[in-house]
C-alpha positions as CSV (number, residue, x, y, z in Angstrom):
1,X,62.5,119.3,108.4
2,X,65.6,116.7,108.5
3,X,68.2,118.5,110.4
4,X,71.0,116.2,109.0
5,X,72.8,119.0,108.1
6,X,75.9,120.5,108.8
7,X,76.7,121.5,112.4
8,X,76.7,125.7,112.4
9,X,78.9,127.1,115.4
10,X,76.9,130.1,114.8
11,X,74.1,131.4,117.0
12,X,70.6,130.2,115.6
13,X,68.1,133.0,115.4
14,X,65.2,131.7,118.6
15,X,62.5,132.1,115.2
16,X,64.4,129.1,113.5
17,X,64.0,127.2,116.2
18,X,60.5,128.1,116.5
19,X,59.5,127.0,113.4
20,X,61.4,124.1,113.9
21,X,59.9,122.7,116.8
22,X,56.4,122.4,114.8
23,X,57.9,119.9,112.6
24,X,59.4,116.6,113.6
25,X,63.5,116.4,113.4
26,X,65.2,113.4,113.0
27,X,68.5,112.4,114.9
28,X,71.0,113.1,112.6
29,X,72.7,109.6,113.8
30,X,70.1,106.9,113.0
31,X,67.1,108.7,111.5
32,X,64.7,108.2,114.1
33,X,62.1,111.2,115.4
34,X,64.6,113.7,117.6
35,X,63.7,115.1,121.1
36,X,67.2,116.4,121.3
37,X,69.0,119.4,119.9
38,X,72.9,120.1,120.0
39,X,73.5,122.7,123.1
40,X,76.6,123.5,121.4
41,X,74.9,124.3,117.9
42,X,71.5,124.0,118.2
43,X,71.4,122.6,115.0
44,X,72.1,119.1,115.4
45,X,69.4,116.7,116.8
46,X,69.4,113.7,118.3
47,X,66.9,110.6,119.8
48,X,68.9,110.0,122.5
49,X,72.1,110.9,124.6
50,X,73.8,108.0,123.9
51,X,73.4,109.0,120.0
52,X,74.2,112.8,120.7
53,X,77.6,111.8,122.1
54,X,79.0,110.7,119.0
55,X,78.1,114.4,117.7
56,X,79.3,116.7,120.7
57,X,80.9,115.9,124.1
58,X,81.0,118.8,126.5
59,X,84.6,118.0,128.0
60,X,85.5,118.7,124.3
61,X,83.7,121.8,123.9
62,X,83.2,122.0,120.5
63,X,81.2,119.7,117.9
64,X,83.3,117.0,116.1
65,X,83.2,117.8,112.5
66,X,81.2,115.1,111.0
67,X,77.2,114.0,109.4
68,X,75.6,110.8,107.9
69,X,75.2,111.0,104.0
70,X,73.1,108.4,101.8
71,X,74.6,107.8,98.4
72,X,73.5,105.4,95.9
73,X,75.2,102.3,95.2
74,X,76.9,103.2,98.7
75,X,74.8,103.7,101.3
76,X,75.2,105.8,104.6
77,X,78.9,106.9,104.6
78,X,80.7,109.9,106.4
79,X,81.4,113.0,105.2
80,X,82.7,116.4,107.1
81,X,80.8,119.5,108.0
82,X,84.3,122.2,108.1
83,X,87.8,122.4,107.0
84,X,89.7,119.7,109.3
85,X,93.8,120.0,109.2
86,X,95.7,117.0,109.6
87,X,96.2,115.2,113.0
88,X,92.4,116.8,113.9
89,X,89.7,114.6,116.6
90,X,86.9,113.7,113.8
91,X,85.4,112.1,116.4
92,X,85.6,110.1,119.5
93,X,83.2,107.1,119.9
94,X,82.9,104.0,122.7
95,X,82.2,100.6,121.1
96,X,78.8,99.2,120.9
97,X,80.0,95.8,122.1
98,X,83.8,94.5,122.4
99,X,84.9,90.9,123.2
100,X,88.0,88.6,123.0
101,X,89.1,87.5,118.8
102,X,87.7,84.6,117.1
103,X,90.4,82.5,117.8
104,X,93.0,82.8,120.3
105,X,94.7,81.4,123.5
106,X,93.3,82.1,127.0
107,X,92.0,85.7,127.7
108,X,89.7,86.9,130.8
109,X,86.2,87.9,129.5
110,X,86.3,90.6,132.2
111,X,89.7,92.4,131.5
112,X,91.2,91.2,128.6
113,X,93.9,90.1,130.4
114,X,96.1,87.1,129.1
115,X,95.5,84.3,131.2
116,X,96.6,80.4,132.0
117,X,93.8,77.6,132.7
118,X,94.4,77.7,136.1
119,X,91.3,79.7,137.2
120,X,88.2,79.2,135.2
121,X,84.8,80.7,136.4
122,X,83.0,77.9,138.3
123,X,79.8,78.2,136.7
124,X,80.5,78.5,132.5
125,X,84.2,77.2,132.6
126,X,85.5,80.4,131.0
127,X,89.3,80.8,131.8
128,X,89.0,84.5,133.9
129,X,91.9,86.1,135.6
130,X,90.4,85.1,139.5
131,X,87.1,85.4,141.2
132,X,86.8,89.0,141.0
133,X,86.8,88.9,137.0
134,X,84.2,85.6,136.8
135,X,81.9,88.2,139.8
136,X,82.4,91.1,137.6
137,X,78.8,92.6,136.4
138,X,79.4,92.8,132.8
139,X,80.0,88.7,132.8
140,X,76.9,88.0,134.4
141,X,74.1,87.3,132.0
142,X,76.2,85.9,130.0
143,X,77.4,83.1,132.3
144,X,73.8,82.5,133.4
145,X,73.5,81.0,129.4
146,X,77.0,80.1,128.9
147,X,76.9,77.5,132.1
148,X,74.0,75.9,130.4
149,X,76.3,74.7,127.6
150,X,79.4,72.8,127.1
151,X,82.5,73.8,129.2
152,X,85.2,75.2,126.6
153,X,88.1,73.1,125.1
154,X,91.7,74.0,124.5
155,X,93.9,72.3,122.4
156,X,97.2,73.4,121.4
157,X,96.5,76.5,123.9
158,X,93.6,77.9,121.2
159,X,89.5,77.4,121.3
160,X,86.2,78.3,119.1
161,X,84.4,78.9,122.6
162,X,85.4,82.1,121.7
163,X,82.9,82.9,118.4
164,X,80.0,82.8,120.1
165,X,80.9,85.7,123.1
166,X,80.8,88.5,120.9
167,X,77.3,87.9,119.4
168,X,76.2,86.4,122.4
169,X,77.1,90.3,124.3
170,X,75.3,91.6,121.2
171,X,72.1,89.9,121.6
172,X,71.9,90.4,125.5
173,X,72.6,94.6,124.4
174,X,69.0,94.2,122.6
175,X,67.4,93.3,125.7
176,X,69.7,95.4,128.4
177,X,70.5,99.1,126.7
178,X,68.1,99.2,123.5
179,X,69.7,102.9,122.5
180,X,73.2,101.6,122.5
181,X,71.9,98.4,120.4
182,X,70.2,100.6,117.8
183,X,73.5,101.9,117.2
184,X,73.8,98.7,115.4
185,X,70.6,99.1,113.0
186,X,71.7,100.0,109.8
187,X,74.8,98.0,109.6
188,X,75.4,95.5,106.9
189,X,75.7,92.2,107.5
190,X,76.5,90.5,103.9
191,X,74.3,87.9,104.4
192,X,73.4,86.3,100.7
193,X,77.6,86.7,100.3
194,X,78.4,84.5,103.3
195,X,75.8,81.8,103.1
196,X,77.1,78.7,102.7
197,X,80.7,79.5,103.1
198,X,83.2,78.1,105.2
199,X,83.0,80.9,107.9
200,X,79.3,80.4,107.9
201,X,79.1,76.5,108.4
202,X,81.6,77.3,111.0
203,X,79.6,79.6,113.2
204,X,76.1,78.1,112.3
205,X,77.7,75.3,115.0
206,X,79.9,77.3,117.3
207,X,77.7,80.2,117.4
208,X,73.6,79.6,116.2
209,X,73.3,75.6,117.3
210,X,75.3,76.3,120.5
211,X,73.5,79.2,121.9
212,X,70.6,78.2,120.5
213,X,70.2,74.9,122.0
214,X,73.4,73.7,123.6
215,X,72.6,76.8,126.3
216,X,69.1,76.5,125.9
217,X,68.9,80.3,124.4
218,X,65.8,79.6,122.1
219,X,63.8,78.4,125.1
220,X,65.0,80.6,128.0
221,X,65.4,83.7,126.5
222,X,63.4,83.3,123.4
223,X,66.4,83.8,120.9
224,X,65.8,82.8,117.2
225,X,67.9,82.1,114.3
226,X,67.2,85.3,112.6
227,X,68.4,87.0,115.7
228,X,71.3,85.1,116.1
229,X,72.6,85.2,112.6
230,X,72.4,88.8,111.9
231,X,74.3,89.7,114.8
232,X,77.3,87.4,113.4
233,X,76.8,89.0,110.3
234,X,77.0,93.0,111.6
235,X,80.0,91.3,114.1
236,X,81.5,90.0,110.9
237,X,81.5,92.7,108.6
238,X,81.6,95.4,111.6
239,X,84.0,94.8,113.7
240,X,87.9,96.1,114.3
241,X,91.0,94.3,116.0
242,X,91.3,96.9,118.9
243,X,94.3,95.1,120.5
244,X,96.3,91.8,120.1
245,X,99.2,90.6,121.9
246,X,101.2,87.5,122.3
247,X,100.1,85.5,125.2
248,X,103.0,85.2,127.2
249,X,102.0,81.9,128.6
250,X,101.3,79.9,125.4
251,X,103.0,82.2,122.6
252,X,100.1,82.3,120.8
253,X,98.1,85.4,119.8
254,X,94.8,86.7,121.5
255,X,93.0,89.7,121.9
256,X,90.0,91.5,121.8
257,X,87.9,93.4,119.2
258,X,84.3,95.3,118.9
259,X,82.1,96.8,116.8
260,X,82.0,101.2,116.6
261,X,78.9,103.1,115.4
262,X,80.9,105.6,113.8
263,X,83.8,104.0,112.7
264,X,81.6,101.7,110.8
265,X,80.1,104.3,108.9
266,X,83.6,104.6,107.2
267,X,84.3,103.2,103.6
268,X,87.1,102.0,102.6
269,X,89.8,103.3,100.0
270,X,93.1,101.8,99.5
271,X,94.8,105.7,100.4
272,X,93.0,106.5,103.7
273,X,92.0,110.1,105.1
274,X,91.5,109.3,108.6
275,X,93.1,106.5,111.1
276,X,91.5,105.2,114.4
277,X,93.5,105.3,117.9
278,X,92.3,102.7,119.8
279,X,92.2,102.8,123.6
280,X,92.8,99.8,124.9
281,X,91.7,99.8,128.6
282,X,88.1,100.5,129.6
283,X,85.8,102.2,128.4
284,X,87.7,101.6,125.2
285,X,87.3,105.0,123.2
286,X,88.3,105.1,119.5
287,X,90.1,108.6,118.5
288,X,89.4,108.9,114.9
289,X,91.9,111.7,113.4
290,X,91.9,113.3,110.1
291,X,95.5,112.2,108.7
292,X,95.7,114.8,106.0
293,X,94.0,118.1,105.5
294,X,90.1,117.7,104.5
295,X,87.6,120.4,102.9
296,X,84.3,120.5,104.0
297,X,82.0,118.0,102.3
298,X,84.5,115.5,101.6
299,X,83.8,111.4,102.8
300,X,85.9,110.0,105.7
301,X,87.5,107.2,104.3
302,X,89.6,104.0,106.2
303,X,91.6,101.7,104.9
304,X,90.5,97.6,106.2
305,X,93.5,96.5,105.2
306,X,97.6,97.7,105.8
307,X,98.6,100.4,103.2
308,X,101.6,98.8,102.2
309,X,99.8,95.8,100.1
310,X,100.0,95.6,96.6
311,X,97.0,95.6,94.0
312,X,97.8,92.1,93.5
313,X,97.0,91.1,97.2
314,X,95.3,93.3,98.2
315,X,92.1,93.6,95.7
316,X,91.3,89.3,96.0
317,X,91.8,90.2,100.1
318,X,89.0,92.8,100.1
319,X,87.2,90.7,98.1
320,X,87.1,87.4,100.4
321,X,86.6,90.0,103.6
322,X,84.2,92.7,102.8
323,X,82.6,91.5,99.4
324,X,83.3,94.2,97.2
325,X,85.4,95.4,94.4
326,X,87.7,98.2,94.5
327,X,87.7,100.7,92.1
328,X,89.2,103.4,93.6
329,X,91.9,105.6,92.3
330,X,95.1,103.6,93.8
331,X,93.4,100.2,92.5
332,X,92.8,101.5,88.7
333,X,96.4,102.7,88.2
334,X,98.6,100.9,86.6
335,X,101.6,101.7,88.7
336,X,99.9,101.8,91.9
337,X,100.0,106.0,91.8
338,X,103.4,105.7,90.3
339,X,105.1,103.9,93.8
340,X,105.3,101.0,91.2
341,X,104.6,99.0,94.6
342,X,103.2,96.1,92.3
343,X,105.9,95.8,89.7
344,X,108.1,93.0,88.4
345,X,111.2,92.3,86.8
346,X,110.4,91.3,82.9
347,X,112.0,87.8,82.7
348,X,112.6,88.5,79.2
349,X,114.3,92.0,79.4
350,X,115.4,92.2,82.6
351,X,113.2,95.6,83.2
352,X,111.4,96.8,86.1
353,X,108.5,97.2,83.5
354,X,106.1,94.5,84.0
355,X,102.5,95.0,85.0
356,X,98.9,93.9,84.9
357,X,96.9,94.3,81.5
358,X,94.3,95.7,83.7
359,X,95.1,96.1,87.4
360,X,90.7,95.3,87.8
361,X,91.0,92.0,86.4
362,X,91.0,88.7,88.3
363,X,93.7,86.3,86.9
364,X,94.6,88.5,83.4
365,X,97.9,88.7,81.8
366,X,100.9,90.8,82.7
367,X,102.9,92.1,80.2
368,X,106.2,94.0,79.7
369,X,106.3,97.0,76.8
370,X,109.2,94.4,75.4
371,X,106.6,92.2,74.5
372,X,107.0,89.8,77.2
373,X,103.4,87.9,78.3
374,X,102.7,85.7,81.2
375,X,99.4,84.8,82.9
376,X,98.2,86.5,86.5
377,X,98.3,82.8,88.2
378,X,102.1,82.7,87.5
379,X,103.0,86.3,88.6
380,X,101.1,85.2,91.9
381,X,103.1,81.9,92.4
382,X,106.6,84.0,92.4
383,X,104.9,87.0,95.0
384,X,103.6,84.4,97.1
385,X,106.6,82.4,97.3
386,X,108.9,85.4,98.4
387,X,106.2,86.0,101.0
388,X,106.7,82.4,102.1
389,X,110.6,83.1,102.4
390,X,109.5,86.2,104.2
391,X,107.2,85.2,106.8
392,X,109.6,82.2,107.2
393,X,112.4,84.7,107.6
394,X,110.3,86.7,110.8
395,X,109.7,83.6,112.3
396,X,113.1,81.9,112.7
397,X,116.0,84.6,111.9
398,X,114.0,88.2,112.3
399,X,117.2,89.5,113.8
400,X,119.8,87.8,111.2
401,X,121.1,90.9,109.3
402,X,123.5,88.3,106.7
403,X,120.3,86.5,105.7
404,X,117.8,89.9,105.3
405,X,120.6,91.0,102.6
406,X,120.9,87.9,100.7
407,X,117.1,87.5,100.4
408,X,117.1,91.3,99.4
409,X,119.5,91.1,96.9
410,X,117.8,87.7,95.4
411,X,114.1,89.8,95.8
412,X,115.5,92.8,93.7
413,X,116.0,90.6,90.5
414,X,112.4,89.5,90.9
415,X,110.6,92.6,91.5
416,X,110.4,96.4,91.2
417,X,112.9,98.2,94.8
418,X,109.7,99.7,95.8
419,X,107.4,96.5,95.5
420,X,105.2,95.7,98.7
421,X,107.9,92.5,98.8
422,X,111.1,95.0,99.1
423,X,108.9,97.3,101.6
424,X,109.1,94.2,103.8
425,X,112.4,93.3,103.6
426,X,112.5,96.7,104.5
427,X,110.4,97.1,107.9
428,X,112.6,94.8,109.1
429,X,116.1,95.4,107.9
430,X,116.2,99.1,108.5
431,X,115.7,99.5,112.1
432,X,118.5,96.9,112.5
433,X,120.7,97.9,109.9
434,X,124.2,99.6,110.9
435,X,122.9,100.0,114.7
436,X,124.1,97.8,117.3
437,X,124.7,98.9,121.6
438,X,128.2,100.6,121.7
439,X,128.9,100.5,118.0
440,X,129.0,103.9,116.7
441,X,127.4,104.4,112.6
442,X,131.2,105.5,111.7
443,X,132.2,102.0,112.5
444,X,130.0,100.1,110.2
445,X,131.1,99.7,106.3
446,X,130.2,103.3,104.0
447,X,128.6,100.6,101.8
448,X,126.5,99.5,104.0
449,X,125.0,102.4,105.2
450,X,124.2,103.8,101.8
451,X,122.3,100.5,101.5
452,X,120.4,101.7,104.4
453,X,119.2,104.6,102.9
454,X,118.3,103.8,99.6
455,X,116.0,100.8,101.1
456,X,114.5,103.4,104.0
457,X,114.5,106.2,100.8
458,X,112.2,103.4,99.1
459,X,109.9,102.6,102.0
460,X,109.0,106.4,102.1
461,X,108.7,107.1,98.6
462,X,105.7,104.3,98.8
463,X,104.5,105.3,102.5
464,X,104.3,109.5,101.1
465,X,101.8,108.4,98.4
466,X,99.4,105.3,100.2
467,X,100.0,106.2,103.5
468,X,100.2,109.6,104.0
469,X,100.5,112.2,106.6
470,X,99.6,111.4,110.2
471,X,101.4,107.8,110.1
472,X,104.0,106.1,112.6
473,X,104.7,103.3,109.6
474,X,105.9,107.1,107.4
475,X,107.2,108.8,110.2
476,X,109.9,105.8,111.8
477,X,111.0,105.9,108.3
478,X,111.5,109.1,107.5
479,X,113.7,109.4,110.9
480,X,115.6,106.4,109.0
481,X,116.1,108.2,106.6
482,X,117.0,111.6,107.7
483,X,119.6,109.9,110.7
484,X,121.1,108.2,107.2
485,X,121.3,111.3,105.6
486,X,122.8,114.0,108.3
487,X,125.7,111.1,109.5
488,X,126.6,110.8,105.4
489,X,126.0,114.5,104.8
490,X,129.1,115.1,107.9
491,X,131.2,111.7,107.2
492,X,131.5,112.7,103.4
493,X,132.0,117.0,103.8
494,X,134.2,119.0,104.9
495,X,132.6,122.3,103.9
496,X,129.1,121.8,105.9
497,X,127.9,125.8,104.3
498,X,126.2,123.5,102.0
499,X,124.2,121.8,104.0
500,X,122.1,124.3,105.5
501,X,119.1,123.6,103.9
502,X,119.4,119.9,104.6
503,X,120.0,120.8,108.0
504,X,116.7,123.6,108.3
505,X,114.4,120.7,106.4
506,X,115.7,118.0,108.9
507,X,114.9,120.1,111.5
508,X,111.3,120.9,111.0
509,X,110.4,117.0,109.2
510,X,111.8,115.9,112.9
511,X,109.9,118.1,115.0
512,X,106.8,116.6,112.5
513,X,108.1,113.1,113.5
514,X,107.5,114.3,117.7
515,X,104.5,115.5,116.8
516,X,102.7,112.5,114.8
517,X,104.1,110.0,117.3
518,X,102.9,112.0,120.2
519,X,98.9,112.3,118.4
520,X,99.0,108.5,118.0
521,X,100.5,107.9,121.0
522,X,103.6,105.9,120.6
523,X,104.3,102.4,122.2
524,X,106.7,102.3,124.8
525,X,109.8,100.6,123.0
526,X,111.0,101.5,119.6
527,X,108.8,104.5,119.2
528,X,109.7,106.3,122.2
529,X,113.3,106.2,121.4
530,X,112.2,107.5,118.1
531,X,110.4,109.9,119.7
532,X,113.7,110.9,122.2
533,X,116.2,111.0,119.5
534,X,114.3,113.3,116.8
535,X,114.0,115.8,119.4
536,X,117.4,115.3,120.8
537,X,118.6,115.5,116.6
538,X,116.4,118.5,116.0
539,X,118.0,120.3,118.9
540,X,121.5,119.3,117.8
541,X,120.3,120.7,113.5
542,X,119.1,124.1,115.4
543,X,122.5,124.4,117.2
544,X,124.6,123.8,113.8
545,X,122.4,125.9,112.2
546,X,122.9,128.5,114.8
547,X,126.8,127.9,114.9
548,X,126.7,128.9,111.0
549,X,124.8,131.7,111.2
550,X,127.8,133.4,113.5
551,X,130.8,131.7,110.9
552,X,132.0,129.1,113.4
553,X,132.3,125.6,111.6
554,X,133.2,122.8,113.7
555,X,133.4,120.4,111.1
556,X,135.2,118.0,113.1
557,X,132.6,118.2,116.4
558,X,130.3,118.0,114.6
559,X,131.1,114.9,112.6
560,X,132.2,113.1,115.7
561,X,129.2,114.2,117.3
562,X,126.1,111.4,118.0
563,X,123.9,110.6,114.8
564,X,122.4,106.9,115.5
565,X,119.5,106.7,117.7
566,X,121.4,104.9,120.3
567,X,123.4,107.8,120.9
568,X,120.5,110.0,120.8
569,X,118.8,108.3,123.4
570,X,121.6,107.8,126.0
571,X,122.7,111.9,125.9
């Protein structure tokens, strides 16, 4: 029988597996006849080894918590075998192939590493950190055909010699390691949809005429089209950013991404379940963690695009990228779950209170309950224009705390204080806001730090709802917004007895904060001093709490005591 099923940690009875034996199983990974079974459960089969570690590895001693499901209309998707609490290993998985972005500046094939055009390899012209990268193993067969054709161009510090690595590493995997490549079987690759687009003409030159006949792949190692094609296709539709950085030699972006057997098995919804760690030095392992709680049976689902997008971007975006329509929960409701992340000011009535007809439609009306109408197209214009200002903003003045408030305050009589356009404002403004070296919060205007906190307040009500749970974009907010609150809740009280529950909740929300950060690992700047200063600010809510318990109130101590991160992270 097909073992698909769920993985028992139970002792099988020796007769099951008896019986079993006399009937072909299939790997519970790609379908195909199983020699394999599970040592952990003996219930789980698989063709090969490389397939059976995606279902149990034994330095984690216990089967990950996941099987293949077919559904109609879907496909294969993911769904869980057990209960799974939030911040919980679904699975751990090494990419099937990785190589450097589309587009980009200068980066070693061999490391990654961002690198000048002073060293390029001497056969295939490929910039490479030094000799040792250009004689590394892994570069080898792919130089031998990539020395046959034209030596890559930079201009402006960027290249397409890039597009064709990626499928060129997948089409050698077919020849080199066939169980790693079959992996790759029953992905999509959305053929019909990109025909004839602009992506397509694109990499029918850069990718299927130039390994094809610029390096002579058709006649040396017997490539075809078909080949060729389908693997920028699964590439296309299957692949993740793993890491991007700024070059620091050109400032220009580059980076490397690949293509996961089991993270591709994940669906999209516009409220994800689970979120990938990448690791971003060899061998590359994707941590793939449950972000809230999950029952058993229920589909892993990932999010392709950031949470905080409205309906209004984000549906045409998923569209153009993965060739589907949306319909899930987030994208039929009106008010985006009730964040109202995709709301605008009613030019007629002033309102927060106007919204898409029908959030599924493609270029509809809007309308206000006033009885205010305007056309989709128009609504778009004024979103995309405050994007403009935004992205313009990042660019030239990220730091400039005057000209983040003005364009707030212009941005709130256009749209709704929790729209994705405020959220923005917001990701930047709040980290900066009323913090600066050696000034302490006290010293900044009362006005201005209640500004703080109603834009951090907003951010989290929106990040609670899309992006929930096990997230450093909710939990770097929510420390905004609790180092807001504690500084106002002693600047503005003298009788603190009040406060104990503030204090208790602050306490356990910031020990949450050290805990999510630390899962996801957090990067080495702004995070870790988030990290530093929720635990030194849960100590310091324990010790109040403690000094109230036994009737001593130090209002004043404790009011001049240290509530900005700075602070936090020097003591």
């Amino acid at each position: 029988g097909n073992t698909m099923g769920s993985c028992k940690n139970g002792e099988d009875s020796k007769d099951e597996v008896k019986e079993s034996e006399l009937v072909a199983n299939n790997c519970f990974m790609c379908g195909q006849v199983a020699e394999h079974v599970c040592p952990s459960c003996n219930s789980v089969w698989f063709c090969c080894p490389t397939h059976g570690r995606l279902h149990y590895r034994e330095e984690e001693g216990s089967c990950f918590p996941w099987r293949v499901e077919e559904r109609e209309g879907v496909g294969r998707l993911m769904v869980t075998t057990r209960r799974v609490s939030a911040g919980q290993t679904l699975f751990l998985e090494e990419p099937i192939v990785h190589g450097p972005n589309q587009v980009g500046s200068p980066i070693c094939l061999s490391c990654y590493a961002s690198v000048t055009l002073e060293y390029v390899c001497t056969k295939c012209g490929y910039p490479m950190c030094d000799e040792e990268c250009a004689g590394d193993i892994a570069h080898q067969a792919e130089c031998e055909i990539l020395s046959r054709g034209e030596k890559p161009v930079f201009e402006n510090g960027e290249t397409e010699a890039y597009h064709c690595i990626l499928p060129l590493r997948m089409i050698l995997l077919a020849r080199n390691d066939p169980d790693r490549f079959s992996l790759a079987d029953h992905l999509m690759d959305h053929e019909e949809e990109r025909k004839g687009g602009e992506d397509w003409n694109t990499t029918e030159r850069t990718v299927v005429q130039n390994l094809l006949d610029k390096c002579g792949g058709r006649k040396f190692e017997k490539m075809t089209e078909f080949e060729v094609r389908k693997a920028v296709g699964v590439l296309e539709v299957n692949c993740y950013e793993v890491h991007s950085f700024i070059n620091p030699n050109l400032a220009h972006n580059c980076g490397f991404r690949a293509s996961f057997p089991a993270a591709s098995l994940l669906s999209h919804g516009c409220v994800a379940n689970s979120r990938h760690v990448w690791g971003i030095s060899p061998p590359y392992t994707n941590m793939c963690i449950a972000t809230v709680d999950m029952e058993a049976g229920q589909e892993v689902i990932t999010s392709y695009l950031h949470p905080t997008t409205c309906t209004l971007r984000r549906r045409p975006k998923l569209k153009a990228g993965w060739y589907f329509d949306c319909n899930c929960e987030r994208c039929c409701s009106l008010t985006e779950l009730g964040t109202n992340h995709n709301t605008l000011i009613c030019a007629q009535c002033q309102q927060a209170s106007l919204l898409p007809e029908d959030p599924k439609q493609f270029g509809g009306f809007w309308k206000c309950p006033c009885g205010y109408k305007v056309p989709e197209p128009e609504v778009k214009s004024i979103v995309e224009e405050m994007f403009t200002e935004v992205n313009q903003l990042i660019r030239t003045n990220r730091y400039n705390i005057d000209l983040w408030l003005a364009f707030l305050e212009t941005a709130l009589a256009v749209v709704h204080p929790q729209h994705e356009a405020i959220i923005e404002i917001a990701k930047f403004l709040v980290p900066v806001l009323c913090r600066a070296p050696n000034r302490r919060t006290s010293e900044f205007p009362i006005k201005l730090i209640r500004t703080k906190l109603e834009l951090a307040q907003w951010h989290l009500n929106v990040t609670n709802i899309v992006d929930p749970g096990y997230s450093k974009q909710r939990v770097k907010v929510l420390y905004e917004v609790i180092e807001t609150k504690l500084f106002l809740m002693f600047e503005e009280n003298d009788d603190i007895k009040d406060g104990r529950e503030m204090l208790e909740n602050s306490e356990k929300q910031l020990l949450e904060i050290v805990a999510v950060l630390e899962k996801l690992g957090p990067d080495k700047g702004f995070e870790n001093m988030i990290v530093q200063a929720s635990k030194a600010l849960a100590t310091k809510c324990h010790k109040i709490l403690g000094q109230i318990e036994i009737g001593e109130t130090l209002t004043d101590k404790w009011k001049e005591s240290s509530w900005s991160l700075l602070e936090l992270c020097r003591t």
